[in-house]
C-alpha positions in Angstrom: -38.5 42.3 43.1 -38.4 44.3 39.9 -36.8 47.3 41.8 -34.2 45.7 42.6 -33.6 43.6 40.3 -33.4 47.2 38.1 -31.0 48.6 40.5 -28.6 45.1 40.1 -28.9 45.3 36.3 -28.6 49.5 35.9 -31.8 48.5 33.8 -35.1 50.8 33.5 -38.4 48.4 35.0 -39.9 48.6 31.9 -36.8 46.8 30.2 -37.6 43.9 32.1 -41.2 43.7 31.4 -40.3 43.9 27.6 -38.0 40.9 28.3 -41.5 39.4 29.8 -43.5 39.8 27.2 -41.3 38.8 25.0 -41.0 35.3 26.6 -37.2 35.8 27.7 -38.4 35.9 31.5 -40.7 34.3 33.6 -40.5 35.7 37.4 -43.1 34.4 39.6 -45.6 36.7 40.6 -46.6 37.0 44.3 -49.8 39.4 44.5 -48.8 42.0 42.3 -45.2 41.5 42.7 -42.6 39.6 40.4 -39.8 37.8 41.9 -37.1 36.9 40.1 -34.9 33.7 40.9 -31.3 33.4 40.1 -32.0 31.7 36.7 -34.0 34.6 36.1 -31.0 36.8 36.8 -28.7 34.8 34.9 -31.1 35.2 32.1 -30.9 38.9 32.6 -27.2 39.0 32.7 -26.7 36.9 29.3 -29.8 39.1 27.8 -28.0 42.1 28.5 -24.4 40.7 27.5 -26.0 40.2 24.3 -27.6 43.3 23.5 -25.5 45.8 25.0 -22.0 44.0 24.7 -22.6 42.4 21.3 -25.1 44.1 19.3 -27.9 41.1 19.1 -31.4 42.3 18.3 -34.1 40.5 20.3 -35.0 38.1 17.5 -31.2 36.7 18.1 -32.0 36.6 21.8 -35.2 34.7 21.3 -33.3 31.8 19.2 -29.7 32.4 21.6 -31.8 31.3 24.4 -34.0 28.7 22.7 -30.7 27.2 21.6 -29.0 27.2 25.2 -32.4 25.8 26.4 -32.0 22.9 23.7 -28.3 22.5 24.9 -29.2 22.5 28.1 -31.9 19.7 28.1 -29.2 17.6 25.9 -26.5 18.2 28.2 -28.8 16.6 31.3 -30.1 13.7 28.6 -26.4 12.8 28.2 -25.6 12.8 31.8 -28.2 10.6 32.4 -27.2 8.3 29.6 -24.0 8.2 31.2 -24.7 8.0 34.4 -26.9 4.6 33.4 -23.8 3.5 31.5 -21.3 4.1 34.2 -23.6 1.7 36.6 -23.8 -1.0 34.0 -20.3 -1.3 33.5 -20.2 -1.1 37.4 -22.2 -4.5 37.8 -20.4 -6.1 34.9 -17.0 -5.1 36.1 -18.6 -6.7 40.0 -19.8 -9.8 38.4 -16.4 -10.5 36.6 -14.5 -10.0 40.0 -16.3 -12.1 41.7 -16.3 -14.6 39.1 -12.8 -14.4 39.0 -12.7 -15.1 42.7 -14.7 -17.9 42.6 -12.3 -19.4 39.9 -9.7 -18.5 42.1 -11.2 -20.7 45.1 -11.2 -23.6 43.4 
């Protein structure tokens, strides 16, 4: 909940409702209530790294996180391309054993 998620962060409640509004955060509401899940909090954590440690005005947040997003959705693209990749060469590197062993046989 926002109070203590505030509490966590050091952060006034209205801080994170600006980081609502301004698209970084999307905690699901329950009633009234937001709850915030650990991506949420990671989001928080890198939002505040990167205004308060590093200077970066909320525009740079906005296209920081858009980028990470991106990078993100490549990263799990390429795992899948190489997960399919790692199963074809699986069956190819089968089928050549066990056409080896039937050379073998006779």
């Amino acid at each position: 909940m926002i109070g203590v998620v505030c509490e966590m962060f050091h952060i006034h409640p209205q801080t994170l409702r600006l980081y609502e509004r301004e698209g970084f955060l999307h905690p699901t509401r329950v009633g009234g209530a937001r709850l915030y899940s650990q991506e949420d909090l990671e989001r928080i954590r890198t939002i505040l790294s990167l205004t308060k440690n590093l200077g970066v005005n909320r525009a740079g947040v906005d296209i920081i996180l858009r980028m990470k997003r991106r990078m993100d959705a490549l990263h799990r693209e390429m795992e899948g391309m190489m997960d399919y990749l790692e199963n074809d060469m699986r069956k190819e590197f089968q089928k050549r054993i066990k056409e080896a062993l039937r050379e073998m046989e006779d």
